[in-house]
N, C-alpha and C positions, 0 to 999 in steps of 0.2 A: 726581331734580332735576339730576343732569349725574353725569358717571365722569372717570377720568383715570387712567392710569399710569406708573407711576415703573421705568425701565430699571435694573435693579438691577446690572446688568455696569457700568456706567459710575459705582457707588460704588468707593469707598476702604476697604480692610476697617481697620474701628476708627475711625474717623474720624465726628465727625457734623456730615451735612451740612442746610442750610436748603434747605429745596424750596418753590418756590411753582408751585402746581399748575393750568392753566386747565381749568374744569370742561365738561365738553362731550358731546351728543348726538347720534346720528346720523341721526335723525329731524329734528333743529331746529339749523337753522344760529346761532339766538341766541347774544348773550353770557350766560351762565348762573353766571358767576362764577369764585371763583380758591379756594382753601383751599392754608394753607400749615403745611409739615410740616417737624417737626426727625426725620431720619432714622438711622440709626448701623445699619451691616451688620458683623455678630459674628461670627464662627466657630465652628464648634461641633464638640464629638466627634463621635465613632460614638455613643454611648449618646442624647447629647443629641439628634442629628438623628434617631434611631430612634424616640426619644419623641417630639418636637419632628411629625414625620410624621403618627405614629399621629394626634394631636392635632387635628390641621389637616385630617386627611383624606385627608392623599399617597400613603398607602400602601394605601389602597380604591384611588386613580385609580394607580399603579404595578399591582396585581392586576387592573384594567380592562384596560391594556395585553398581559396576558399572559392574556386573557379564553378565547382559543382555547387556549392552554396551559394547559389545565386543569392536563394531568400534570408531578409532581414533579422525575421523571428517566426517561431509558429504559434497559431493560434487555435488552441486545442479547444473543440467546443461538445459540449452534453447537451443534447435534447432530451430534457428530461418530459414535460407533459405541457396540455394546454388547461386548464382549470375552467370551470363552469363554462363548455364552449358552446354556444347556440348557434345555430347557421338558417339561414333561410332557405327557401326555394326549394328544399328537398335534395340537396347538395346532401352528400355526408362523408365517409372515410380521409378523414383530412389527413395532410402531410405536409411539410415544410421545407421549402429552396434556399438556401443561402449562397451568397454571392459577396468573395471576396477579390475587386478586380476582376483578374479572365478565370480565376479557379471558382468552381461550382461545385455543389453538392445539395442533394436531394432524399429525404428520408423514404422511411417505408411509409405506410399508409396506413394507419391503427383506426379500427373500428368500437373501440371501447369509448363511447357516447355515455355518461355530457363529459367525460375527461379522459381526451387522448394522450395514452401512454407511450412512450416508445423504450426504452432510451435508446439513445443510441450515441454513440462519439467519435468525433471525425476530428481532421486535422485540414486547417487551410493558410497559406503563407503568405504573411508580409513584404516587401519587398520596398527597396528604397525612393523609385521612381512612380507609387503608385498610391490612387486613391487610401485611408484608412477606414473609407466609410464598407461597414458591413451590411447588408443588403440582407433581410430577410422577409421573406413569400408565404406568408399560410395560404395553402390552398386547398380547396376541396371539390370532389368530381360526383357523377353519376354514371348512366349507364352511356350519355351521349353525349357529356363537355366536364371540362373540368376548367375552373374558375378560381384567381386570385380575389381572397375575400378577405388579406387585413394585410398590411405590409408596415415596416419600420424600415429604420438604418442608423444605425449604432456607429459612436465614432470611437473608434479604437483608442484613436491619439488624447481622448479622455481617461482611459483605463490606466491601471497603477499596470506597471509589467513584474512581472513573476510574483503575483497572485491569483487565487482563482478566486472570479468575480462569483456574485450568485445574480444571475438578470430576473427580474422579474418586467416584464413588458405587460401592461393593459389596454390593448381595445377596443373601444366600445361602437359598433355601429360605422366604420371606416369613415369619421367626424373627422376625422385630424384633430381630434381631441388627446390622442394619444395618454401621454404619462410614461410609467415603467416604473418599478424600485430600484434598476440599474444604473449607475452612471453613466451616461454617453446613450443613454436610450432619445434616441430622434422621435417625430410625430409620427401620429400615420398619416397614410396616405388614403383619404377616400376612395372605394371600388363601387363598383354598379352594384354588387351582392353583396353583402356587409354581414361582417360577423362579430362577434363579441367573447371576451372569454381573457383569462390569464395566461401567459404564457412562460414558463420557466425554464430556464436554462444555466449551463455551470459553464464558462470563458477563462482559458488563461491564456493569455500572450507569456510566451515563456521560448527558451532553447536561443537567445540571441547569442552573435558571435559575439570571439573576444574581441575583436578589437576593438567595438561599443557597449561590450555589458560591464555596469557600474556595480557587479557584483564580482570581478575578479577577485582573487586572494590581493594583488597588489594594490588594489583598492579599499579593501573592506578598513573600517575604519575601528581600530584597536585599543580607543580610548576608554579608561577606565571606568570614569564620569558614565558611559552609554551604559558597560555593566551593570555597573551601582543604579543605575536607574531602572534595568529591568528587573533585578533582583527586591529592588524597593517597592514596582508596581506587582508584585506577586510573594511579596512576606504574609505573614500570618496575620499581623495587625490593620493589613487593609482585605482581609480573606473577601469583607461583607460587600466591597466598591464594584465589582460586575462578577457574579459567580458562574457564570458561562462562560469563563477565559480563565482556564487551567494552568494554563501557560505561554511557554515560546520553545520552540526546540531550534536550532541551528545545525545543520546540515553540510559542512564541506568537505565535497566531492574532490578526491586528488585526480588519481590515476586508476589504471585498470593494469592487471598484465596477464599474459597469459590466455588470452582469447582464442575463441577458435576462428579459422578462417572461413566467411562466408562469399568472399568475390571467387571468379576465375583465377585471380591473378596471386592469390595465395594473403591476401589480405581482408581488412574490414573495413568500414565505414561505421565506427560506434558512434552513439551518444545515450547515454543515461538518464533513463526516466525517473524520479522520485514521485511516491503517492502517500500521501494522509488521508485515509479513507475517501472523500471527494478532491481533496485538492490536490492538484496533477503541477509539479514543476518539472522540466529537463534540459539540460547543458544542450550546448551548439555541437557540431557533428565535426570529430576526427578525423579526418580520412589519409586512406591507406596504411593503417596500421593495425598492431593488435596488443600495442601496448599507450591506449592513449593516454593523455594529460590534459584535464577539461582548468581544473584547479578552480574550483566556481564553489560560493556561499549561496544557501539558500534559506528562509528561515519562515517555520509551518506557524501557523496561530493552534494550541492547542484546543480541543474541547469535550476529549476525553483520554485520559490517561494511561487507558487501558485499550488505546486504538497501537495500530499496527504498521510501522511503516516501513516500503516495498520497495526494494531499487532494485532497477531492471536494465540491462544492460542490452539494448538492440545492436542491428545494423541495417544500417538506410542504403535503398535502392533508388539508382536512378529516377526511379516512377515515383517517390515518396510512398513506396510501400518497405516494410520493416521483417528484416528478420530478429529472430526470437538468438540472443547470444549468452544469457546467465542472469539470474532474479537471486538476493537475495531479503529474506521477510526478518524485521530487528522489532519487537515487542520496547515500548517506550520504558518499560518498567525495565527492561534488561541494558538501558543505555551507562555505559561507561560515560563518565561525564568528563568532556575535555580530552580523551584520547585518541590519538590516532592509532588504528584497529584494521588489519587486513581480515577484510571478509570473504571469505570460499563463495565463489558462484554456485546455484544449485543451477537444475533444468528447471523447465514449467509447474513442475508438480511438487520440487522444494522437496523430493524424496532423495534423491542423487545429485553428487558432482557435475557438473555443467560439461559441453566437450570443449577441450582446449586441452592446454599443457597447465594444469593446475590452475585455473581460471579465479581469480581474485581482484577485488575490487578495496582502494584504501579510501577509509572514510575516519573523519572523526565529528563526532555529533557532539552538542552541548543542549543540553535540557533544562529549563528554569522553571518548577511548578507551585503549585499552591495545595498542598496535601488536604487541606480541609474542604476546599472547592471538589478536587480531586474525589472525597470520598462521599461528596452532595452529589457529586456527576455519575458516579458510581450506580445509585439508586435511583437515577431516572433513567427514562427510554433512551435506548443505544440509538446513536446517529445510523438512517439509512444510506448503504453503499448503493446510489444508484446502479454502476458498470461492475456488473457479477457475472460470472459466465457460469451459464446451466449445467447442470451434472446430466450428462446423459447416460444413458443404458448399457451398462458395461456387466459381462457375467462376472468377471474376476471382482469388481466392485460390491455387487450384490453380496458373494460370498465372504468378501469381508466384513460388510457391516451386519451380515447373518454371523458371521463369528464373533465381532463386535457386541452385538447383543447379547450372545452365549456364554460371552464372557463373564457382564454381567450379571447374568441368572446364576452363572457358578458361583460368582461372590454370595449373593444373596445366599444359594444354597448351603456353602461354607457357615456364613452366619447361623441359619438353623441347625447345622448340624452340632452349635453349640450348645443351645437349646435341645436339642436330643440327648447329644451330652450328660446333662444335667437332669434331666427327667428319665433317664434309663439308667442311674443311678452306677453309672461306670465309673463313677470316683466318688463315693459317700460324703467325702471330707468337703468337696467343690461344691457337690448337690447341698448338704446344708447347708454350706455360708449361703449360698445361692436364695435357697429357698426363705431362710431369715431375714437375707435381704428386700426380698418379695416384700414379705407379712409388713416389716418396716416403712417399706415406701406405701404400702394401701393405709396404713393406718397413718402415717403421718405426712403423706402428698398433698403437696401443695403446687397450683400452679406454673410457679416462678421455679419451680425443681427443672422442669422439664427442659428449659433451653442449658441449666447445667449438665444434665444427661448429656446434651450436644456439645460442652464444652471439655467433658471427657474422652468423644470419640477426638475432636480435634487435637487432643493431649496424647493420645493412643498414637494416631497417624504422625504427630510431631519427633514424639520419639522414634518411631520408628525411621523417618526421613533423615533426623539427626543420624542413625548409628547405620544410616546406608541400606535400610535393608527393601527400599523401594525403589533401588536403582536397577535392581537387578533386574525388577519385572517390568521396569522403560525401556531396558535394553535388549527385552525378548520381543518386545510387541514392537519395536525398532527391526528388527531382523525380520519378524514376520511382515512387516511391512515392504521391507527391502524385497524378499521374495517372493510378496504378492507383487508388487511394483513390477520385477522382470517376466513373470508370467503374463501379467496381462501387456505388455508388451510383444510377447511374442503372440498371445491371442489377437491386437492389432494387427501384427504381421500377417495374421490367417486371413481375419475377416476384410483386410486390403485386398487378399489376392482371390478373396470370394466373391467381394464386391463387383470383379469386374466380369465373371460369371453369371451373376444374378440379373435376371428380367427385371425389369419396370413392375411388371403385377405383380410377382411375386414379394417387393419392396411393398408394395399397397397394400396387401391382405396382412403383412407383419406387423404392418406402423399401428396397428392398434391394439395387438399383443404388446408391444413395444411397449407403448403410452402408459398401460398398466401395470408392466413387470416396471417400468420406471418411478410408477408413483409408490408401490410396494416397496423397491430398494429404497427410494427416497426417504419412505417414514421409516423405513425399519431402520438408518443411517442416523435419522432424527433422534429417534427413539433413543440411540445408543449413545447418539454425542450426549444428550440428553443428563443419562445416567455416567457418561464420564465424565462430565464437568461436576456432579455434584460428589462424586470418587477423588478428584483431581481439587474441587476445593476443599476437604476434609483431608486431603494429605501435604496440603502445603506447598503444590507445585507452582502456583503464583502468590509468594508470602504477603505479597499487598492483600489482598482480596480475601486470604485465609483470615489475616491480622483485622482486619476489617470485620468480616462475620465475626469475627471471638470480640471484638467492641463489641458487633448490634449485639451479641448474646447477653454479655453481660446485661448493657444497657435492659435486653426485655426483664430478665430476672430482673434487678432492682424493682422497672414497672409493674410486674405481676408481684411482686411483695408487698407493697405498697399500694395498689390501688386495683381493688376486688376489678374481676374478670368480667364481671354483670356489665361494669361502669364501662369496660376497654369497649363488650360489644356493642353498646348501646354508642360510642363514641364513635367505632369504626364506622356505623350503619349510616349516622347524620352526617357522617364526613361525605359518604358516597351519594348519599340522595343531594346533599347540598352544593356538590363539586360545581358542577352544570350552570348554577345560582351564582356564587361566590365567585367562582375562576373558570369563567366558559371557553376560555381560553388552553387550557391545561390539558392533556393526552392523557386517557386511562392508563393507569401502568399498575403492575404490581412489584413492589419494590423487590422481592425475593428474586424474581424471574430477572427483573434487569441485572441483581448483580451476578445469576447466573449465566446471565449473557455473556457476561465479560468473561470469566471463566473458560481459557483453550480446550476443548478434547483431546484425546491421546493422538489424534492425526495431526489437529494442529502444534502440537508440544514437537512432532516430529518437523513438521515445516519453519518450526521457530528454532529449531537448534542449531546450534552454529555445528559447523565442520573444521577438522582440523587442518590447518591451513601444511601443505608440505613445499617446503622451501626447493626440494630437490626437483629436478624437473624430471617427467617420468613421460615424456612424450604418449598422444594415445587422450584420451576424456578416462580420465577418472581411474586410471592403474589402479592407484595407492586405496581406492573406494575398494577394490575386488579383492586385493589381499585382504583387508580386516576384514572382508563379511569370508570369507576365506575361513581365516583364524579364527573368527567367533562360532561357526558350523565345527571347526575341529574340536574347538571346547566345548563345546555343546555333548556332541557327540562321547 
């Protein structure tokens, strides 16, 4: 007989109001009448609305909404290796089956004897109606069977969710003596061929939906008391209580907007990967949009300061295979603490705008460290990123890291021609200070002079960074990068449309040309980051790690004044023969090299740099990117 409805945002909560309502149909323009309502809008718990839902039906059409998510959570797994693995019978190339439920997966086959390597990482999903137990298969073959030779089964529903676990599994001899350093690691299961060996691997259950994950923003719990307590486990005055815990970083993921469309249908299916060198967390999947709203906390256990962390922005396929939608890379050392910060999507390579209509991602992080830990962590061995994707053989690559190096050799040559300078007596007044200064340092060098030599250049490049005059040459090798970036882009485009031209043999006879011109681009690439991290720590482009070498300097100068250089070598040489003795536990390192690890290259300075976010929508990936490199070529020019 007619409808009508009542806008419930424009009630009063607790208040009741008189409504008179005009009744009406869309079929018939008639007057159909009026009904008039006394209305009151209540507030209600969690318990009540939970029930209040069931009741009404909300929570069928809330599990509509997430009809393609079937599954509960996903459980991201690394195979990372099997540790002193011994096999009998003549068995060997092992490889590993996991079974979660009905979904399977099955690795490659590593012939790297006695410790198979892989890595590899895969994804398999939870669901609410099914076993937790994870099922895994080491097996190993020959030329005429292949044979399960150690098996476990891991209970999920013991694991913490949204962290990443580290499993270590041990079996010996398929006893059912099992063990494991993992929690939720099961026994084994005796097989007729029995193997032995460690097994390691990296697990997160992580991405549940909202309307069971206890990490919602409307959950998260805001008490001051929790701050003060993490601020207190990582003051100065408890530095010495675990110094392998740097910190805690907090991570809340809002929204995204501005994505591009990967379905038919003009839409996406996002969810948000976050990575701390091994540790992998990601939000539950949005679908059909491209402006989603995850609204999820997440929070990293730090253990190095100078690690880098990576949010990526997919879209999930039916099959649970993912397209690639915008990454961007936030260095720890550059976090805004406590701010919410729109960050610009880049593509895969972190050189260019992502496609979309200004593709950005709102996040605001909170970091809590311990600077002293911090700079003990500094000086030892960088954590390994198991899941690294190889550089393959690219011409336009080669040519970079050959101009990369060239670069290089110019500085150095720049430098000499100071020293030419001064011995070809082009300026008299320079050559003598020069040369007086010589005579003075051989007659009165000491030592402990030397690392202040190195605390001059550091003073050289400070100033100059202070008064700007190093920005300029960021922002050439920025451009140059941009238009290697589209060349070799269009060089994919060639070598696509060759590929489908070229033989099989003719692919054979190259892959070993190939193999070689890749290991030459590779060192010569090496070579170069090499010398621009020690360019880029003496100019101050990560002022932690600059401030840090200008400490060790001092600190060495104090120690070469003080205590003859005979005594240091004779101190270094028993420290090395006796490491082995004393701490057999301990990884060779040398301190210089790890903290030139930490240390970006000038590519990586490029993948870290933020992009300027443009508010104005410019339909197309990345307009506003093509004017400035536009405008920087006209200045140039």
């Amino acid at each position: 007989m007619g409808a009508s409805q009542v806008a419930l945002a424009a009630l009063e909560l607790g208040k009741q109001h008189e409504l008179c309502l005009q009744l009406r149909d869309t079929q018939n323009a008639e007057y159909l009448g009026e009904i008039y309502l006394d209305v009151t809008l209540t507030p209600q718990s969690r318990e009540e609305r939970e029930q209040s839902l069931q009741k009404t039906g909300k929570m069928s059409e809330m599990g509509r909404k997430y009809k393609c998510q079937v599954w509960s959570s996903v459980v991201t797994i690394v195979l990372i290796k099997i540790k002193h693995f011994s096999i009998a019978d003549g068995l060997c190339d092992p490889y590993v089956r996991f079974r979660l439920g009905g979904e399977k997966y099955k690795s490659k086959s590593s012939n790297r004897m006695p410790t198979p390597t892989w890595p590899e990482q895969f994804d398999l999903h939870l669901f609410d109606d099914q076993t937790q137990d994870l099922e895994i298969n080491v097996c190993a073959k020959d030329r005429s069977r292949e044979e399960i030779v150690a098996s476990t089964v891991i209970d999920l529903s013991k694991l913490e969710r949204e962290r990443t676990h580290k499993i270590k599994h041990k079996f010996n001899g398929g006893d059912g003596g099992g063990g494991g350093g993992g929690s939720g690691s099961g026994g084994e299961i005796p097989h007729k061929t029995a193997a032995s060996g460690v097994l390691y691997l990296l697990l997160t259950i992580s991405g549940t939906s909202t309307i069971e994950m206890i990490t919602d923003l409307s959950d998260y719990d805001r008490e001051i008391t929790e701050q003060e307590h993490i601020r207190e486990k990582y003051s100065v005055r408890r530095t010495f209580c675990d110094l392998r815990d740097v910190g805690v970083l907090t991570v809340r993921v809002y929204k995204a907007l501005g994505l591009t469309s990967a379905d038919l249908c003009g839409k996406s299916d996002p969810f948000c990967v976050l990575e701390l060198v091994n540790a992998r967390l990601q939000t539950h999947t949005e679908y059909k949009t491209l402006s989603p709203t995850w609204d999820k906390i997440f929070m990293f256990n730090i253990r190095d300061i100078n690690s880098v962390l990576e949010v990526t922005v997919f879209d999930e396929d039916p099959d649970y295979k993912v397209e690639f939608l915008g990454k961007v890379a936030i260095p720890l050392l550059s976090v805004n603490n406590g701010v919410q910060k729109w960050y610009p999507l880049k593509d895969k390579k972190l050189m260019t705008r992502a496609k979309g209509n200004n593709p950005k991602i709102l996040l605001e992080l909170r970091l809590v460290w311990n600077p002293i830990r911090a700079f003990i962590r500094t000086l030892n061995p960088k954590e390994e990123k198991y899941m690294h994707q190889e550089i393959k053989f690219k011409r336009q690559t080669l040519i970079r890291n050959v101009m990369r190096l060239k670069d290089l050799v110019l500085w150095a040559i720049d430098i000499g021609k100071y020293f030419e300078y001064w011995v070809e007596w082009e300026s008299p007044m320079h050559t003598i200070l020069v040369l007086i200064a010589f005579v003075l340092a051989c007659q009165f060098f000491e030592p402990y002079m030397a690392p202040i030599a190195l605390l001059l250049v550091f003073l050289r490049y400070y100033v100059a960074r202070t008064w700007g005059a190093l920005k300029v040459s960021d922002d050439d090798y920025e451009q140059q990068i941009d238009e290697d970036d589209q060349q070799e882009d269009r060089d994919d485009d060639q070598e696509d449309d060759k590929s489908k031209e070229e033989k099989k043999s003719l692919k054979e006879r190259l892959s070993a040309v190939q193999e070689v011109t890749q290991l030459v681009q590779n060192t010569i690439g090496e070579i170069a980051s090499f010398g621009e991290k020690i360019k880029n720590l003496l100019d101050f482009s990560v002022p932690f790690l600059s401030y840090l070498a200008v400490l060790l300097l001092v600190g060495v100068t104090i120690v070469l004044y003080y205590i003859p250089i005979r005594y240091l070598i004779m101190g270094w040489g028993i420290n090395k023969f006796t490491r082995k003795i004393l701490r057999p536990n301990t990884i060779p390192n040398n301190e210089l090299l790890d903290l030139l690890s930490r240390v970006p290259d000038n590519e990586e300075k490029i993948y870290y740099k933020e992009m300027r976010t443009n508010d104005s929508a410019d339909g197309g990936s990345g307009g506003g990117d093509k004017s400035n490199k536009e405008t920087k070529r006209k200045q140039k020019l």
